[in-house]
N, C-alpha and C positions, 0 to 999 in steps of 0.2 A: 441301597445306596443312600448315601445322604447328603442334601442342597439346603446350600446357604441361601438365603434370603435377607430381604431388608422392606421393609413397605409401610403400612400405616392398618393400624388399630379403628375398623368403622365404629366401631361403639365408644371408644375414647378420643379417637382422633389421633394419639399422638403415634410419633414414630416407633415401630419396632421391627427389631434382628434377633436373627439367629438360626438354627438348626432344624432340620425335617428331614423325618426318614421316610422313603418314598419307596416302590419298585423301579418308578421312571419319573420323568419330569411331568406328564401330563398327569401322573398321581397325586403328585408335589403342588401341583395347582389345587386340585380339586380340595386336597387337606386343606390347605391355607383359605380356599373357598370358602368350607365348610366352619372352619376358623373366625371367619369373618376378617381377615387381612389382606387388604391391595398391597400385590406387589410390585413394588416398582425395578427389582432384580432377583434375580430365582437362578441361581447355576450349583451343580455341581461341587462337592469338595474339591479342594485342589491334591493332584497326586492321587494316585490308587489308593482301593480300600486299606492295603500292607502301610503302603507309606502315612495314611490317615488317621488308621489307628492309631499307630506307631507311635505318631508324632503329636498326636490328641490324648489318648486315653493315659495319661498322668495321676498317681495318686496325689490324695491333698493331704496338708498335714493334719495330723491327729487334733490340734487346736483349733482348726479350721471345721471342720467335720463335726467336733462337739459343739463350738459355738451355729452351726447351722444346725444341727439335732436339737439342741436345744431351743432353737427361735421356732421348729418347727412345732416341738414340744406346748410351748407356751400359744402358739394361733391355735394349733385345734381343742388344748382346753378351752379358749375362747366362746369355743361354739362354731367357728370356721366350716365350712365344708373342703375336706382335704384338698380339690383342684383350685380353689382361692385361696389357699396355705400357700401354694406352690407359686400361684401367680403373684401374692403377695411378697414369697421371701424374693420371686426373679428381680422385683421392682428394685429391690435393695442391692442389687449387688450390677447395676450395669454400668459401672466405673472396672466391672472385672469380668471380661467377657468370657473364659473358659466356664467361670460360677456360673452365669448368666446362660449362655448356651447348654447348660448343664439340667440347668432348671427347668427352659424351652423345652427340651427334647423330654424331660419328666410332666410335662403341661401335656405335649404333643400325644404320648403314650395312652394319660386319663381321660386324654377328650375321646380316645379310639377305644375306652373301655376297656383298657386293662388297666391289673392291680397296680398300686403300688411299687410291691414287690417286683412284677415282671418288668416295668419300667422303669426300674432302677437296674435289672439283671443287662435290658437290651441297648442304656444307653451307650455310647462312644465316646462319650467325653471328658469321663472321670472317672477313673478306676478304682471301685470299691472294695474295702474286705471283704472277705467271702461270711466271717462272720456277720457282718454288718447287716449283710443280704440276709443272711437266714436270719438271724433276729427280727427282719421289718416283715418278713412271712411270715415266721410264728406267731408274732404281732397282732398282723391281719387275720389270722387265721381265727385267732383268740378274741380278737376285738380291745386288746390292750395296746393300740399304736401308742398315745399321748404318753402314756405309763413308759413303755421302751424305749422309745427315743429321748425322754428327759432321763432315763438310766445308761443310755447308752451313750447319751452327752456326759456323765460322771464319768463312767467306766473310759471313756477314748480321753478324756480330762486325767485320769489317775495312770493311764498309759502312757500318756505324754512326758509327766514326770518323770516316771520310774526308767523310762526311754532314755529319758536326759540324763540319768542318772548315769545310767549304765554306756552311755556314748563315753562320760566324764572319764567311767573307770577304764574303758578297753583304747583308751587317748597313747598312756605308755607301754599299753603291751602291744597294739598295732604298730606304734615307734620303732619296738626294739622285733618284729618281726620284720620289718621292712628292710630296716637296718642289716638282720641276718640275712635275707635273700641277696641284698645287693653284696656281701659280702663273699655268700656262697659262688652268687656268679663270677665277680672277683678269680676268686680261688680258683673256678675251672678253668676262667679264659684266660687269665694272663698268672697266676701262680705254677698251675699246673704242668702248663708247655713248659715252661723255662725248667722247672725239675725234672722234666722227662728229656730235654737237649742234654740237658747235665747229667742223665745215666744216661744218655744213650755215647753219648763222647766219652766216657766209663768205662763204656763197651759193658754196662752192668745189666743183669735185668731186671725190672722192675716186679717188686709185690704184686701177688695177683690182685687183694684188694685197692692196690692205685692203679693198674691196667682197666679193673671197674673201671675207678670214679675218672681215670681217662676218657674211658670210652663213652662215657655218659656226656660229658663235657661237650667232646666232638660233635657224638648224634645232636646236639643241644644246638651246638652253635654253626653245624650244618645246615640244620631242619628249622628252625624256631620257628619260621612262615607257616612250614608244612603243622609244626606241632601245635600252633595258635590257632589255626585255620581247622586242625581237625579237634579239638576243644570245643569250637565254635557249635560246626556243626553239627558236635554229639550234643552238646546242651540244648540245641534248638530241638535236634529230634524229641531228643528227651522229653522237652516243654510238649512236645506236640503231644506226643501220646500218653503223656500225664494227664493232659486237659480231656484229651478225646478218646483213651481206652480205658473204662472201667477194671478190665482184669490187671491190664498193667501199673495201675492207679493203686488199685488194691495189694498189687505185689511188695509193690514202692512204701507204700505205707507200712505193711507187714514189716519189711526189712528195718525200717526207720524204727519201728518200737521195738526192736530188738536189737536195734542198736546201743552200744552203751552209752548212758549218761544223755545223749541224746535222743534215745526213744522214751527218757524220763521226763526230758522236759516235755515236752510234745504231750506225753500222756496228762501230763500234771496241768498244763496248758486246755487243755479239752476237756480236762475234766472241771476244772472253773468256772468255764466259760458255760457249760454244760446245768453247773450248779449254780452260777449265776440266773441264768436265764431261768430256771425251777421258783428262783426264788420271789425273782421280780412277778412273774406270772401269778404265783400264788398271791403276793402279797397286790397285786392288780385284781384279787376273788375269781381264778381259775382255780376247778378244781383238782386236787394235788396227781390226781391219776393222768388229768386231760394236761395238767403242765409239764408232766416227764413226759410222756408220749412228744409232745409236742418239742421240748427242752433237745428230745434226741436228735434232731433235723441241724442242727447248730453246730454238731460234732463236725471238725475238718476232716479227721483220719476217718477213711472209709471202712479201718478192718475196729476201729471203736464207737466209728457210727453202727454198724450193723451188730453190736453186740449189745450196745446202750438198744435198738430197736427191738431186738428178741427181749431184755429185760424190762422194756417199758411197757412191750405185750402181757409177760408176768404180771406186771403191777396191775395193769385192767382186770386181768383176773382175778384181783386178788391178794397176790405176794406180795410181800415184802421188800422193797425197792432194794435194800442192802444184799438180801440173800438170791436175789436174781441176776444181780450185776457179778457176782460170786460165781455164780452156776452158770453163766455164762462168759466166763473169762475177761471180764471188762478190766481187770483189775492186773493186766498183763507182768 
């Protein structure tokens, strides 16, 4: 569960809010105890977990994301100790309370002894790449935090652009796709009937390819509730057992790289990202065996993560990082 709070800071005095994840509310106390903050309010988020998430867990934009990677980049070269990183960059941002609660709940996590990484996996209040994630684990894992996060402020900085880019270009073919949908509906609602009154007063009968795109029409503008409605609920299913069944994750995936032009991007995509993360590592003084082991974790697709992990076993022993990724079909 998690309770909003608002109270006062015993070691600084001043006011402060925000977010605690608790079992119960007598839990929620004892953290903030333990904290060192009086609270002068403590309840409950507002609306269920569904509706809280829902309505919380927001990604931020890529500009936003780099310029915080990067401010976090530059305090721990300082010398900082990571939980004064955290509580230094919350100071800065509480004119923006989703930042700010964002922050709390990554304060909240390190005071309870977890990594990093898992307190950024377990917040609610901003939803992060999955890249993102594995890169601050590999990170930690490696002991190159300061090194990957001022690269991962470039890298989400060089994404942003190429982003904008690409919004620019798909501006007129989004236009002229729209345009054809509303046209197509056009056609079947109000083209169609009228040429079908007009053979049927003919007494003619009609092509069986326009009896189709009749009857397509009809089912359409019968159903549209029923068809919207069940759209809805396959993609939800969908989402669910993407996130929460590994075999069907894995199925999902398989299909996607073998999809065409589409399972290229994706593959070309992870393997970047893949060879990004090798490079930073290395050039951070991990050694080149312990950076692809580690670079493998980064992978999204699960059927190119588990073949990047059989090849980066190879390279511990030994081989050849090119001719293992080979012998292991990485290279789909």
């Amino acid at each position: 569960m998690v309770f909003k709070y608002k109270g006062i800071d015993k070691k600084s005095g001043k006011k402060v809010k925000g977010h605690i994840d608790a079992k119960d509310i007598n839990e929620a106390k004892r953290k903030l105890q333990a904290k060192g903050i009086l609270y002068e309010s403590l309840k409950e988020g507002k609306g269920s977990t569904f509706s809280f998430a829902f309505n919380r867990k927001r990604s931020l934009p890529a500009d936003k994301l780099a310029s915080i990677s990067r401010n976090l980049s530059i305090y721990l070269k300082s010398g900082i100790p990571l939980v004064n990183v955290i509580r230094l960059a919350k100071s800065q941002y509480e004119d923006e309370p989703r930042i700010y609660d964002f922050f709390s709940s990554i304060e909240n996590s390190l005071d309870e002894g977890k990594s990093f990484y898992k307190a950024l996996e377990t917040q609610e209040i901003i939803a992060l790449p999955t890249f993102y994630k594995q890169s601050i684990k590999v990170a930690e894992e490696s002991g190159t935090l300061e090194a990957v996060l001022l690269e991962l402020a470039k890298y989400l900085k060089d994404q942003d652009k190429i982003q904008g880019k690409v919004k620019q270009a798909l501006v007129y073919p989004s236009f002229i796709i729209v345009i054809s949908l509303f046209m197509v509906g056009f056609m079947l609602t109000v083209v169609v009937p009228k040429i079908t009154n007009m053979f049927s007063q003919l007494h003619q009968e009609l092509p069986k390819s326009t009896q189709f795109v009749i009857a397509v029409g009809d089912f359409f503008t019968k159903h549209w509730l029923f068809v919207a409605l069940s759209i809805l609920i396959a993609a939800i299913i969908f989402s669910y057992f993407y996130k929460n069944s590994e075999k069907f994750k894995y199925a999902v995936d398989l299909a996607l790289l073998k999809t065409p032009f589409i399972g290229k991007i994706s593959q070309t995509s992870d393997l970047a990202r893949f060879a990004y993360m090798v490079s930073i590592l290395v050039k951070s003084g991990v050694p080149f065996v312990q950076a692809v082991k580690l670079s493998s974790n980064i992978i999204g697709n699960d059927v190119l993560k588990k073949q990047f992990k059989k090849a980066a076993n190879d390279v511990v022993e030994g081989k050849n990082l090119s001719v293992a990724l080979v012998k292991h079909n990485a290279f789909v």
